[in-house]
C-alpha positions as CSV (number, residue, x, y, z in Angstrom):
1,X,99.7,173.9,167.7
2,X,96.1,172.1,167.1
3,X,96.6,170.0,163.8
4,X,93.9,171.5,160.8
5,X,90.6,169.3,159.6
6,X,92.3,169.5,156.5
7,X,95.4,168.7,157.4
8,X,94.2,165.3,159.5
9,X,92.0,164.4,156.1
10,X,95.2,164.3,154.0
11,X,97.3,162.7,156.2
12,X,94.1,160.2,157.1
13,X,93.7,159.4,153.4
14,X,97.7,159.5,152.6
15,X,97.5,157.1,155.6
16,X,95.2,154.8,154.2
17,X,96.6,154.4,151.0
18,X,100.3,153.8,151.8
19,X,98.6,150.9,154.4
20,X,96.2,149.5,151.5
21,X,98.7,149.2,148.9
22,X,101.6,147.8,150.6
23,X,99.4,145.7,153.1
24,X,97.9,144.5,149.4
25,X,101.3,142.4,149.0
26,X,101.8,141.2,152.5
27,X,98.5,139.6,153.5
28,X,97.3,136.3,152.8
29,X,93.9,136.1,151.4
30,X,91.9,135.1,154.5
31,X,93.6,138.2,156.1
32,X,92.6,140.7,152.9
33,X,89.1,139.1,152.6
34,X,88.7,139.3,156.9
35,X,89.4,143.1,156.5
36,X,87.1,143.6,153.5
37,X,84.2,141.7,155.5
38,X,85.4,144.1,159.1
39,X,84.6,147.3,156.5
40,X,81.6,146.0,155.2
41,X,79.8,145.3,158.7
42,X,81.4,148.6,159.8
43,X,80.4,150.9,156.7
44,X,76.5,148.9,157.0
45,X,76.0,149.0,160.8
46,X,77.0,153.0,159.8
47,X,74.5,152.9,157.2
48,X,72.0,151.6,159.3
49,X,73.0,154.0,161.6
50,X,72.0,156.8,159.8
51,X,68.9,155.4,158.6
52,X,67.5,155.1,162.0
53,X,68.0,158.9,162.7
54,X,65.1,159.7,160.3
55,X,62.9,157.7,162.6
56,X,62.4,154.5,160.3
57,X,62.7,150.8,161.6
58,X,64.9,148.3,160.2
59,X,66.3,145.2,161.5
60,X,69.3,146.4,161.7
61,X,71.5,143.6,163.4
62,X,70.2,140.9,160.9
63,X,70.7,143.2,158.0
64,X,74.3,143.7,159.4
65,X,74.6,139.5,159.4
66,X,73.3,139.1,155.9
67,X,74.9,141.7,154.9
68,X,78.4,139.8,156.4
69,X,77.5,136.4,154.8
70,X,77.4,137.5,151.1
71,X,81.6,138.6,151.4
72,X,81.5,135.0,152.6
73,X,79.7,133.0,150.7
74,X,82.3,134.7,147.7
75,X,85.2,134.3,149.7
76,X,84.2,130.3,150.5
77,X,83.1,130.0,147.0
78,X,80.1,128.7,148.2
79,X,77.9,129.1,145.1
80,X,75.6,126.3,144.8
81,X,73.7,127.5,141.4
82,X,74.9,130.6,139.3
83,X,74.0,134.1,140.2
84,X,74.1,132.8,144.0
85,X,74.0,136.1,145.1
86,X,70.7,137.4,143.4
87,X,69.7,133.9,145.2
88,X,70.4,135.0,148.3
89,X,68.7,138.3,148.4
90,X,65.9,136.6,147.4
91,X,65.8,134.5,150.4
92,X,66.8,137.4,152.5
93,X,64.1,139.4,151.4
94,X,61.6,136.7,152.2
95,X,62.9,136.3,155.6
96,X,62.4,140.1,156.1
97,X,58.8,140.0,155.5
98,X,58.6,137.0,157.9
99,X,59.5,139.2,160.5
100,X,57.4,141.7,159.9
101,X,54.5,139.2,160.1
102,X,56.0,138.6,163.8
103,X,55.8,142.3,164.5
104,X,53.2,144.0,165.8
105,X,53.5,147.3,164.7
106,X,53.0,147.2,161.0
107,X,53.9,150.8,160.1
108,X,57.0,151.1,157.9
109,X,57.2,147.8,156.7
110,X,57.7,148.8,153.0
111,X,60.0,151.4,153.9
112,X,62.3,149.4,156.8
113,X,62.2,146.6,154.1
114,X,63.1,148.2,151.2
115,X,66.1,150.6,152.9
116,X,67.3,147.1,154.5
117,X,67.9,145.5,151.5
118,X,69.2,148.6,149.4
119,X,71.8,148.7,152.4
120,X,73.0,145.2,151.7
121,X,72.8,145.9,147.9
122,X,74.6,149.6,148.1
123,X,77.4,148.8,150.7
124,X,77.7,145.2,151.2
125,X,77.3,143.5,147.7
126,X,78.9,146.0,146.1
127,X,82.1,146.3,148.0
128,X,82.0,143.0,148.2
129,X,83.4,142.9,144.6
130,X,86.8,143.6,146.2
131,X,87.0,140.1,147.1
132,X,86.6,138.7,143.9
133,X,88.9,141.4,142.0
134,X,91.3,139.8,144.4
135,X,90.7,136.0,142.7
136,X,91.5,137.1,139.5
137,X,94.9,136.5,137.9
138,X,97.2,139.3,139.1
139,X,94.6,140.6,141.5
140,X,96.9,142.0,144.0
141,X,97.8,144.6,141.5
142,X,94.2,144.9,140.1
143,X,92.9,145.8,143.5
144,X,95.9,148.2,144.6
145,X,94.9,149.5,140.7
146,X,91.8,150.4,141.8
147,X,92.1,151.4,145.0
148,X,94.9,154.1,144.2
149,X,92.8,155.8,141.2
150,X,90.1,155.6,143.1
151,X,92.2,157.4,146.9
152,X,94.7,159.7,144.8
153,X,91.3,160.9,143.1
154,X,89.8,161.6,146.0
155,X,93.2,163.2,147.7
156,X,93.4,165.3,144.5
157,X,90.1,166.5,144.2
158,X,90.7,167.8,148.0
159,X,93.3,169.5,147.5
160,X,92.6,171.2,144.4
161,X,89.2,172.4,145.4
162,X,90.5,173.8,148.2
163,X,93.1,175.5,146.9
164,X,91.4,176.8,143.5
165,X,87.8,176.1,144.2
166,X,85.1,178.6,142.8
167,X,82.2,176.6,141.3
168,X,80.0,174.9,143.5
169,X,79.0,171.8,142.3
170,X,76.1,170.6,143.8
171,X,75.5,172.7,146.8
172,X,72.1,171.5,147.7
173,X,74.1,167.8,148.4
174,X,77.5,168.7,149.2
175,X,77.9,172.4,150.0
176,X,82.2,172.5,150.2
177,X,82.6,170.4,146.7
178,X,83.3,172.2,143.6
179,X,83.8,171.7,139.9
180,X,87.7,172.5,140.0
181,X,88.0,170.2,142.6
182,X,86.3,167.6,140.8
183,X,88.2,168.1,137.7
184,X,91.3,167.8,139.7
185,X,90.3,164.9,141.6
186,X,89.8,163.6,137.5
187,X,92.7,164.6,136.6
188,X,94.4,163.0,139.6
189,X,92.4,159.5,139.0
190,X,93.5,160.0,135.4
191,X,97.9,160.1,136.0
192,X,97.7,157.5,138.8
193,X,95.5,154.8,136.2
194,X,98.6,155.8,133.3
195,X,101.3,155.3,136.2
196,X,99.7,151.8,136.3
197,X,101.3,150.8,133.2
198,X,104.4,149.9,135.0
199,X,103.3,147.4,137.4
200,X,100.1,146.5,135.1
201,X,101.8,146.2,131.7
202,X,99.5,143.7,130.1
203,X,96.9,146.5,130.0
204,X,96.8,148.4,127.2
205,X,97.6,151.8,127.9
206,X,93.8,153.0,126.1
207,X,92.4,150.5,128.7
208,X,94.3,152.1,131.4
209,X,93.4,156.0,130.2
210,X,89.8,154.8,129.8
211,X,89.4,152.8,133.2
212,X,90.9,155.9,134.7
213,X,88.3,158.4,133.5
214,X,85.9,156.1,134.2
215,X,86.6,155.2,138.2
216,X,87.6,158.8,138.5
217,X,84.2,159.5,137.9
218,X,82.4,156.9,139.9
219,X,84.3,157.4,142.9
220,X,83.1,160.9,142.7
221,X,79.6,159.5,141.9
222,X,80.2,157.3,144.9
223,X,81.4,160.7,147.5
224,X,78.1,162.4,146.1
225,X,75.2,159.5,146.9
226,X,76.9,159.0,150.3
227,X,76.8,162.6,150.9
228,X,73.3,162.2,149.2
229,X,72.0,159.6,152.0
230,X,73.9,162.0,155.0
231,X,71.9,165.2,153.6
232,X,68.5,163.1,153.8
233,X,70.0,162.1,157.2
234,X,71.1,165.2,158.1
235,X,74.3,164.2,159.7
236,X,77.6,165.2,158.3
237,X,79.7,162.3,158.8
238,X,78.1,158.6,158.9
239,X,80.8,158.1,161.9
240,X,84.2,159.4,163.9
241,X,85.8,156.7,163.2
242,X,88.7,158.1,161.5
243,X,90.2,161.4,161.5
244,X,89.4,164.2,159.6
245,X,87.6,161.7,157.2
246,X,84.5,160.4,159.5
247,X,83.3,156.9,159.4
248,X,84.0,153.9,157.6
249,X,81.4,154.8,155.3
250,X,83.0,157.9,154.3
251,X,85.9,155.9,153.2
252,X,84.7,153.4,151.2
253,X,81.9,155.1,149.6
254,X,84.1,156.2,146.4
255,X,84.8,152.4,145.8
256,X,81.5,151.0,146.2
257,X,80.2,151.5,143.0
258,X,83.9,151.6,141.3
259,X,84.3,147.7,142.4
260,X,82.0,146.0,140.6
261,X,82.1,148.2,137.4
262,X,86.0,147.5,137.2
263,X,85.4,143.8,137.4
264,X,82.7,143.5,134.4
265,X,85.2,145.9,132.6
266,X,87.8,143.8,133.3
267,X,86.2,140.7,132.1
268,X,84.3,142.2,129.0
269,X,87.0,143.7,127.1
270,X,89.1,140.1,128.4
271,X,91.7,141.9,130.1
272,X,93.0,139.6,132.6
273,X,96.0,137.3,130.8
């Protein structure tokens, strides 16, 4: 009997997070940070992918390569000045309108440039926030903290809209989601953040309520922009990769903008002993 695309996403995602979190407590750093840097290039080259379907040029190989060095440059600490990252888009932006001085074909240039750099910006620098969640004290548990609110939510908002869906959500974006589903997937986010408290107990349980709410929501926010780019794209997944669940891209996309808001929240309110 043929196994369900339904039943493959579960078990994909189910999959995923049993491997992430208790991979999270086995590998050394380099190991952690060399898969981090594998999904970036993977989740960008995807990105780029896509892009190039609507008919636009980009460089996308080089894009791909800068896009690899900023997970780096964090992981080598290799920050020369502060804000060494907002540095280094500079001078990759720079170097992207030096090669369209060497092109001929001058069509597109503000476009290719522009969705370039957004593609390092949206999946590379971003996610790469992952690696430096990781350097913080305790960040083994910060970063299987985050990536279980972020997977259960996702898992839950799956199986509750499709087993109590009604609403539509936005259907003009992503024509299957609903608001039951996203409530669940909430509500899911919500119980794994306060099941945190026991292996994240200097945390105060209103951070832990709050931080749930809050990357429950932006891994939804996350789903919806990536499904968002596909729609402009018109694709339905941005690979097939993995099953029942698409490309990398599809996978990551809940983190991407949960990373870095997690890790200003984390140091703002000083929550890291």
């Amino acid at each position: 009997m043929a196994m369900s695309a339904s039943t493959k996403r579960v078990i994909t995602a189910t999959s995923i997070i049993l491997f992430v979190g208790l991979g999270l407590f086995f590998l050394p750093m380099w190991a952690y940070a060399a898969i981090v840097i594998l999904l970036i290039a993977g989740g960008l080259n995807e990105f780029y992918s896509l892009i190039e379907k609507k008919g636009i040029f980009i460089y996308k190989y080089f894009g791909v390569l800068i896009g690899i060095l900023i997970p780096l440059s964090i992981y080598f600490k290799f920050e020369p000045t502060k804000g060494w990252e907002l540095l280094f888009i500079v001078t990759a932006t720079l170097i992207f309108f030096i090669l369209q001085f060497i092109r001929k074909d001058s069509s597109q240039a503000i476009v290719g440039i522009s969705t370039t750099l957004f593609g390092i910006f949206y999946v590379s620098w971003f996610f790469s926030f992952l690696i430096k969640i990781r350097f913080l004290p305790h960040g083994t548990l910060l970063v299987a903290f985050l990536l279980l609110v972020t997977k259960i939510g996702d898992v839950g908002a799956y199986i509750v809209g499709r087993s109590m869906g009604k609403n539509m959500l936005i259907t003009r974006i992503s024509p299957k989601k609903t608001l039951e589903g996203s409530l669940g997937g909430l509500g899911f986010s919500l119980g794994a953040a306060i099941i945190s408290k026991l292996y994240l107990p200097f945390i105060p349980l209103i951070h832990l309520v709050a931080l749930g709410i809050l990357i429950g929501f932006l891994s939804q926010l996350g789903d919806l922009c990536e499904s968002l780019i596909k729609r402009d794209c018109q694709v339905k997944d941005s690979g097939a990769h993995l099953p029942g669940l698409g490309g990398i891209l599809d996978v990551i996309d809940s983190i991407i903008f949960a990373s870095p808001i997690f890790y200003y929240y984390l140091l703002c309110f000083k929550l890291i002993p």
